[in-house]
Biopython code that builds the backbone (N, CA, C, O; Angstrom):
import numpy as np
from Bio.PDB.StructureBuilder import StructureBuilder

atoms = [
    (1, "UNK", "N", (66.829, -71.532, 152.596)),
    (1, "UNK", "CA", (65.565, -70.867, 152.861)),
    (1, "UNK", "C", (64.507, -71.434, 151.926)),
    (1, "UNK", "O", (64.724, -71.530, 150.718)),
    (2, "UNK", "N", (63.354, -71.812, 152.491)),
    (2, "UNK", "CA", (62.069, -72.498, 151.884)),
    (2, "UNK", "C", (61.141, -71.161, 151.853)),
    (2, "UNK", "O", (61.230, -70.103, 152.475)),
    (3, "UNK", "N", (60.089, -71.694, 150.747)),
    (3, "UNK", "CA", (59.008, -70.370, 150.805)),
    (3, "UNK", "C", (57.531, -71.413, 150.538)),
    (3, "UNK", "O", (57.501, -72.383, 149.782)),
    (4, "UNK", "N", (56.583, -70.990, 151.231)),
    (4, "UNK", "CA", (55.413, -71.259, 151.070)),
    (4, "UNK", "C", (54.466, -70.293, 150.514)),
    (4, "UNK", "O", (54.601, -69.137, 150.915)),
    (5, "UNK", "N", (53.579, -70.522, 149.711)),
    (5, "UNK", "CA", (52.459, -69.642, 149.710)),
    (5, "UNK", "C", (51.066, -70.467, 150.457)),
    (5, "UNK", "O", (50.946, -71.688, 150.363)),
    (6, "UNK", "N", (50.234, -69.748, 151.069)),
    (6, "UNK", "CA", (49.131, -70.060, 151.755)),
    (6, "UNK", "C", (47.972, -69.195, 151.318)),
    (6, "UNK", "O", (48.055, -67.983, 151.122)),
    (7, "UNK", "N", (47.000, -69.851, 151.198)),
    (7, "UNK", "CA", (45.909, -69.288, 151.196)),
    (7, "UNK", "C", (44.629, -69.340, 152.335)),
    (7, "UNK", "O", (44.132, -70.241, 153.011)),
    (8, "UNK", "N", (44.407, -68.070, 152.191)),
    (8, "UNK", "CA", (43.817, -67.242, 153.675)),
    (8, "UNK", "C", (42.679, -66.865, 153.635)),
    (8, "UNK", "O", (42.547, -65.835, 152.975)),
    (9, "UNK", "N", (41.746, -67.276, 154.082)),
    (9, "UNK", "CA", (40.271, -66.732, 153.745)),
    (9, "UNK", "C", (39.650, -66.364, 155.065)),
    (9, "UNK", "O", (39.892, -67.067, 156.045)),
    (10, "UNK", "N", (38.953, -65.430, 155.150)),
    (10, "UNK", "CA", (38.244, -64.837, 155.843)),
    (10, "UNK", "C", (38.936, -62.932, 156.504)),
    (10, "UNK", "O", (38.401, -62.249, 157.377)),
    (11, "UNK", "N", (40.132, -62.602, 155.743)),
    (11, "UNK", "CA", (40.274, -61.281, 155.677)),
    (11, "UNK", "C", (39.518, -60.342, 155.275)),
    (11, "UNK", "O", (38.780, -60.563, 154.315)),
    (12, "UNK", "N", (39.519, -59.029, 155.931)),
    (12, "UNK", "CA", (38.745, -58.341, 155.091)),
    (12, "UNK", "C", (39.106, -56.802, 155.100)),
    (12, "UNK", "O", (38.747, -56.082, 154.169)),
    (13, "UNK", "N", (39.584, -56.479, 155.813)),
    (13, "UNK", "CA", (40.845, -55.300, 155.806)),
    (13, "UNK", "C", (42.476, -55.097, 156.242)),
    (13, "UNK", "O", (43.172, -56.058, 156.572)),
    (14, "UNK", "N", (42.788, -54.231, 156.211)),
    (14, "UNK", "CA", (43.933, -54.114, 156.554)),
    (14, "UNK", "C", (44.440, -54.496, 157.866)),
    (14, "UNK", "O", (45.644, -54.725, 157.975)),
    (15, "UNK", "N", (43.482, -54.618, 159.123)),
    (15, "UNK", "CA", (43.687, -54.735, 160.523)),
    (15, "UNK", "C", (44.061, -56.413, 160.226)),
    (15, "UNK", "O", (44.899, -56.997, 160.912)),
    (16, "UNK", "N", (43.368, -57.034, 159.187)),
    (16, "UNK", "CA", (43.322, -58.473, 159.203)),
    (16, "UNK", "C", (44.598, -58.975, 159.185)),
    (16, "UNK", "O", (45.088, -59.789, 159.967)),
    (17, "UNK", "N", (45.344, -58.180, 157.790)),
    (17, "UNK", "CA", (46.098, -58.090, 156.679)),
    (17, "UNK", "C", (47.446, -58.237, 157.941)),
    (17, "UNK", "O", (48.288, -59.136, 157.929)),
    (18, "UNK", "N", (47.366, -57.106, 158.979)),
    (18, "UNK", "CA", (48.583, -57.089, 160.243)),
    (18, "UNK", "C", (48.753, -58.077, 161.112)),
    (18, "UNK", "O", (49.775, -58.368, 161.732)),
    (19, "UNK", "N", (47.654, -58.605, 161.131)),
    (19, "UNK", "CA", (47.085, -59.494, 161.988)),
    (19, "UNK", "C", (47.573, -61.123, 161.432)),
    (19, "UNK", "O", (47.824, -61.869, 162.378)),
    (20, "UNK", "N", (47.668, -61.499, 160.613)),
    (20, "UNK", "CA", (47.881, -62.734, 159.933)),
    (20, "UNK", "C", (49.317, -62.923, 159.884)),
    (20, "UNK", "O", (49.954, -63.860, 160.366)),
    (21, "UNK", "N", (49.970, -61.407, 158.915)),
    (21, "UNK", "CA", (51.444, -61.263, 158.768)),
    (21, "UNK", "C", (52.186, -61.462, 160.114)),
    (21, "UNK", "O", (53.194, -62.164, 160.192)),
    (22, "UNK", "N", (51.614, -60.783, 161.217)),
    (22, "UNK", "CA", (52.436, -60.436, 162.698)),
    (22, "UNK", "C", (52.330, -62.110, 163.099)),
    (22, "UNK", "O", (53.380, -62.670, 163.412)),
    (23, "UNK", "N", (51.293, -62.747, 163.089)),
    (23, "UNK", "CA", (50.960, -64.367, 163.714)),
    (23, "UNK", "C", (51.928, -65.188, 162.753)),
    (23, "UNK", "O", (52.163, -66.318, 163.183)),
    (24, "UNK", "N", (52.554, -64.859, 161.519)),
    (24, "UNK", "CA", (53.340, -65.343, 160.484)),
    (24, "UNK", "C", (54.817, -65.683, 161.244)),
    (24, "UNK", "O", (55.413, -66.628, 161.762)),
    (25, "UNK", "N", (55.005, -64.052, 160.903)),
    (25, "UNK", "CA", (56.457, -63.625, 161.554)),
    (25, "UNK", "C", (56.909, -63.701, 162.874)),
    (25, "UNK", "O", (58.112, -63.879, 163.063)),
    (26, "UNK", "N", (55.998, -63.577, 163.992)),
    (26, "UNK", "CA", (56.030, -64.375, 165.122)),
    (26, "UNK", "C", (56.572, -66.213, 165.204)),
    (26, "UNK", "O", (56.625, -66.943, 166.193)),
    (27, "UNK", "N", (56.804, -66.419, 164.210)),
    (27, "UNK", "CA", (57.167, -68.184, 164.539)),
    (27, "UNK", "C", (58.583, -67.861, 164.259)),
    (27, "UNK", "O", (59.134, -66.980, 163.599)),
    (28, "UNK", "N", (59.092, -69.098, 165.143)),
    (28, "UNK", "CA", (60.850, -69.199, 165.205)),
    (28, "UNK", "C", (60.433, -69.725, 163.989)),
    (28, "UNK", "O", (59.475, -70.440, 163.695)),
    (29, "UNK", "N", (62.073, -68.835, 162.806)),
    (29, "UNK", "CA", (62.424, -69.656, 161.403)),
    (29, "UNK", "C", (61.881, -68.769, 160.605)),
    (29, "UNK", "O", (62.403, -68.680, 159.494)),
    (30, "UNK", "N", (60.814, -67.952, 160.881)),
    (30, "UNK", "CA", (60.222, -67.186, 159.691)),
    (30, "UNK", "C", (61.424, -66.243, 159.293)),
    (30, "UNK", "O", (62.065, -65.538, 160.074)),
    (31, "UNK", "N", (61.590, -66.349, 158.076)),
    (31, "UNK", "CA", (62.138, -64.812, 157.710)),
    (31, "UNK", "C", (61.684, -63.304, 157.704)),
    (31, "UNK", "O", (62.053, -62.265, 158.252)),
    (32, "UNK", "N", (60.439, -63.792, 156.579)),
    (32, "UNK", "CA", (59.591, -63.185, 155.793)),
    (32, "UNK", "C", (58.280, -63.143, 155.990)),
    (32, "UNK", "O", (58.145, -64.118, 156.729)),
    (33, "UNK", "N", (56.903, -62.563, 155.804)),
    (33, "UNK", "CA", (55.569, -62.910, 155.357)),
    (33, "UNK", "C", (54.962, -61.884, 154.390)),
    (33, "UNK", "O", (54.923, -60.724, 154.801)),
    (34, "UNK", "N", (54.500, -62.133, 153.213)),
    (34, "UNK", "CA", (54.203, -61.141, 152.823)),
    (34, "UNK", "C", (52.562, -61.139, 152.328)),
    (34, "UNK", "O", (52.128, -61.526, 151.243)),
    (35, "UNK", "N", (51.837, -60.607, 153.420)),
    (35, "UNK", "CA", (50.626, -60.865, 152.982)),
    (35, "UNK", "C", (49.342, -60.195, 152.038)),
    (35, "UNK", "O", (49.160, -58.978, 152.051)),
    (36, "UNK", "N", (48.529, -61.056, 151.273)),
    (36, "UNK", "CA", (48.386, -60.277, 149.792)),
    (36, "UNK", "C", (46.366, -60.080, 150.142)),
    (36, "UNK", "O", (45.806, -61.175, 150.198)),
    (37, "UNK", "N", (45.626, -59.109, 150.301)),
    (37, "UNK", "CA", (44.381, -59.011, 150.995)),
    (37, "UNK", "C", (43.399, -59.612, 149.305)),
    (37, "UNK", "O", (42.518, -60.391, 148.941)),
    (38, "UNK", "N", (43.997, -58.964, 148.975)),
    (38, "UNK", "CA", (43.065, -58.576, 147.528)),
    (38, "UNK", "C", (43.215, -60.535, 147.038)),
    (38, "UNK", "O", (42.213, -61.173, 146.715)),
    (39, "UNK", "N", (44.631, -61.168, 147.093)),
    (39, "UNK", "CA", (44.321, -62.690, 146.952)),
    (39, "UNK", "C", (44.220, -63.516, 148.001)),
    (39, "UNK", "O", (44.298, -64.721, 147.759)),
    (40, "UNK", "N", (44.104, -63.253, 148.831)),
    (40, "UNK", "CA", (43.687, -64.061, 149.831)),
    (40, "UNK", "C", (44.875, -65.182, 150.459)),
    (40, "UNK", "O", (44.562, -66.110, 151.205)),
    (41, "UNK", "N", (46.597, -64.840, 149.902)),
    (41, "UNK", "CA", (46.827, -65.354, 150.217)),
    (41, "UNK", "C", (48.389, -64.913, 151.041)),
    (41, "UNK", "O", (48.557, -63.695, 151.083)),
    (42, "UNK", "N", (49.306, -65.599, 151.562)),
    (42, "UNK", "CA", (50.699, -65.320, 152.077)),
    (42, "UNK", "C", (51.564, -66.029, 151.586)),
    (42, "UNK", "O", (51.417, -67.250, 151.556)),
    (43, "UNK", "N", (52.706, -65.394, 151.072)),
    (43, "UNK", "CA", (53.943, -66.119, 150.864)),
    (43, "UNK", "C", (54.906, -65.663, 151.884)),
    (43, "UNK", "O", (55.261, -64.517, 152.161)),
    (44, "UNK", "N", (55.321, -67.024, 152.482)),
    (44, "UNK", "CA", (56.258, -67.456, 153.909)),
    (44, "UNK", "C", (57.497, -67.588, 153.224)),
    (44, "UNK", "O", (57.698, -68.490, 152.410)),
    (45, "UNK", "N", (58.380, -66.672, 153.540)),
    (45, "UNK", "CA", (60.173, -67.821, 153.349)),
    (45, "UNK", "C", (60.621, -67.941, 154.975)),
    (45, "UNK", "O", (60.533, -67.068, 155.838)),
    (46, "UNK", "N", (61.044, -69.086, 155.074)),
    (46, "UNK", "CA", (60.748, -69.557, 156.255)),
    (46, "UNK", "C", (62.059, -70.459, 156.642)),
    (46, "UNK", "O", (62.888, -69.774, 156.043)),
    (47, "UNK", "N", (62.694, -71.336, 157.126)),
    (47, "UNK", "CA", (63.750, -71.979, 157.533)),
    (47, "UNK", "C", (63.403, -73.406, 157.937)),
    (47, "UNK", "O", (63.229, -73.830, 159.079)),
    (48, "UNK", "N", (63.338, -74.056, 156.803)),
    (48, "UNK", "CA", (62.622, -75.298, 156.947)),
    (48, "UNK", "C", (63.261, -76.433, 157.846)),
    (48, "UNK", "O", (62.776, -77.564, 157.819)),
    (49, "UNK", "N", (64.368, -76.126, 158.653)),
    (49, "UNK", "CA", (65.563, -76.734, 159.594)),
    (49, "UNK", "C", (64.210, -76.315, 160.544)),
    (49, "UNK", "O", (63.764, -77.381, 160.968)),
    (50, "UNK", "N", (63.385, -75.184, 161.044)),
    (50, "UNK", "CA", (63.284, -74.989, 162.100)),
    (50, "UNK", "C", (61.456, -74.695, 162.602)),
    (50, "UNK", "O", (60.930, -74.462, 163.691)),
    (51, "UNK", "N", (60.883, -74.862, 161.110)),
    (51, "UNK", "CA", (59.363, -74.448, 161.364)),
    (51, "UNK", "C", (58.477, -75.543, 159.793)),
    (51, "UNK", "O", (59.094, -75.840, 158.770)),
    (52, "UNK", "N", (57.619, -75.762, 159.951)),
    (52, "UNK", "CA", (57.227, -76.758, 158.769)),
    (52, "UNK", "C", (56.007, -75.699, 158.252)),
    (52, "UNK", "O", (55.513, -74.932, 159.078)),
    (53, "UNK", "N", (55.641, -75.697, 157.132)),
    (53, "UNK", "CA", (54.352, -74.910, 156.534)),
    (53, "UNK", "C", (53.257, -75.504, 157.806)),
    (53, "UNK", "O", (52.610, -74.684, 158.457)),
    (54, "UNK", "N", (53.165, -76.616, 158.005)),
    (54, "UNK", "CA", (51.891, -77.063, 158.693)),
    (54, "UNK", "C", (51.489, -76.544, 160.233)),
    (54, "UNK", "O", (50.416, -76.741, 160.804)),
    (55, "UNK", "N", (52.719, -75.784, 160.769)),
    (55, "UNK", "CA", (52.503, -74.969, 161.698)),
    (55, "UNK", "C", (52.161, -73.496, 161.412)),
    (55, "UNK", "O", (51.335, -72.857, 162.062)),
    (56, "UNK", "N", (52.709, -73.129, 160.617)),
    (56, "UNK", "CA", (52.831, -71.859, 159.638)),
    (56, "UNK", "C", (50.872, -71.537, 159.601)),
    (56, "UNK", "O", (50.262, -70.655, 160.206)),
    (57, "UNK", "N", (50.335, -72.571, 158.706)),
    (57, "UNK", "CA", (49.046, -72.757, 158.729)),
    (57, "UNK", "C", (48.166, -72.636, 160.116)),
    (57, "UNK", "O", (47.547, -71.595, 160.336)),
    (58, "UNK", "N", (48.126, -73.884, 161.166)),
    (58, "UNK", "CA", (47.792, -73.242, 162.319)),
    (58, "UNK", "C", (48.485, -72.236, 162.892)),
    (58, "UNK", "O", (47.557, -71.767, 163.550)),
    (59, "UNK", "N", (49.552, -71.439, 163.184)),
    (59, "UNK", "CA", (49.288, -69.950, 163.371)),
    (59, "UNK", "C", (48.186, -69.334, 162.971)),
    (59, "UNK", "O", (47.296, -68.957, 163.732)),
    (60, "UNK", "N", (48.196, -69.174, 161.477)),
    (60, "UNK", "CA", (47.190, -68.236, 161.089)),
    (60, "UNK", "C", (45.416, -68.624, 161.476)),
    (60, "UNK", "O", (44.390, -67.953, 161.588)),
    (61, "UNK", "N", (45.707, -69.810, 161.568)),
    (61, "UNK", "CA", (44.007, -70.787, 161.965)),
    (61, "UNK", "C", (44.000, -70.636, 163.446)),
    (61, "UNK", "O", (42.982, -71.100, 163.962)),
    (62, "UNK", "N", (44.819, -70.138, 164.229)),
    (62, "UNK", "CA", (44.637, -69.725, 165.460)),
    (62, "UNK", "C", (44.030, -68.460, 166.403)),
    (62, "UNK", "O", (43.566, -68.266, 167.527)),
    (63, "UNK", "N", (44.485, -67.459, 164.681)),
    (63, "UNK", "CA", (43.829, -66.343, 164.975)),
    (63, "UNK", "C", (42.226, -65.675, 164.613)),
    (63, "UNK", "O", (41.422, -64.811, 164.962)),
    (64, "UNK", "N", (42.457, -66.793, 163.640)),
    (64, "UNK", "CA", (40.698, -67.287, 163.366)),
    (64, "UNK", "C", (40.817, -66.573, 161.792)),
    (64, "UNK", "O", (40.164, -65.625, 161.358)),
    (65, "UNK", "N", (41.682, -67.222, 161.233)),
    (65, "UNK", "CA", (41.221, -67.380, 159.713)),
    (65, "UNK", "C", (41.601, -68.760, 159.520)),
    (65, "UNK", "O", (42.322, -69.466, 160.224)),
    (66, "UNK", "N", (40.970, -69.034, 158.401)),
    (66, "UNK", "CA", (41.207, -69.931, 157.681)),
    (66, "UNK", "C", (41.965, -70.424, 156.604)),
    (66, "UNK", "O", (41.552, -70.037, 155.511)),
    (67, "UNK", "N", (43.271, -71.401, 156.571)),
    (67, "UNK", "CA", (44.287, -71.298, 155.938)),
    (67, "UNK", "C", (44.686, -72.905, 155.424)),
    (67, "UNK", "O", (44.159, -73.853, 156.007)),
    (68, "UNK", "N", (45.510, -73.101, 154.461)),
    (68, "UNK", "CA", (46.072, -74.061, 153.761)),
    (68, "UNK", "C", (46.941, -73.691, 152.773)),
    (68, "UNK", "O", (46.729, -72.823, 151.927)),
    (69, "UNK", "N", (48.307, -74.626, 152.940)),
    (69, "UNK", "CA", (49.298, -74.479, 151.912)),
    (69, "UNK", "C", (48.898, -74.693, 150.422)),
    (69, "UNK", "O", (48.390, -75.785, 150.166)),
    (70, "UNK", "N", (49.054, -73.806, 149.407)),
    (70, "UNK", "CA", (48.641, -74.164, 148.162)),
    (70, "UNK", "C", (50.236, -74.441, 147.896)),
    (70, "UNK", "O", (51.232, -74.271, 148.599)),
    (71, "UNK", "N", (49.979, -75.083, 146.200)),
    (71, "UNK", "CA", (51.234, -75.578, 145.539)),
    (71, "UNK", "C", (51.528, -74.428, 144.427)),
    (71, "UNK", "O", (52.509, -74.520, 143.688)),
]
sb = StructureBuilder()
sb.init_structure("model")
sb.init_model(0)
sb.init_chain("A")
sb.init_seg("    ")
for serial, (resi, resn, name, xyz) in enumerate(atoms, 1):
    if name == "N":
        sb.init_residue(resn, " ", resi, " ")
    sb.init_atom(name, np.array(xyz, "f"), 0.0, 1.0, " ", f" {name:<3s}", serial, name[0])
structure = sb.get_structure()
């Protein structure tokens, strides 16, 4: 099991907060998402056999935030 953290900008409440996590956990391979409002960002553990961070990212850029893997 792999974990990413991402950072997420353009949240701004809790509806967001469901909204990002559910578009997370929706991908084959995710385990986990645990998304953080107050930092702007998500940590993914994820199944790196079966999903790459760089999709992980467009999910969330699909739903219309804005996202990138930090290190």
């Amino acid at each position: 099991m792999a974990s990413v953290t991402l950072r997420v900008e353009g949240m701004t409440c809790q509806h967001c907060v469901r909204t990002v996590q559910e578009a997370l956990e929706g991908q084959s391979g995710v385990e986990r998402a645990k998304v953080d409002l107050n930092a702007g960002r998500a940590v993914v553990d994820y199944d790196s056999a079966k999903i790459t961070p760089r999709t992980l990212v467009n999910a969330v850029m699909e739903e219309g935030y804005t996202a990138e893997e930090i290190a």
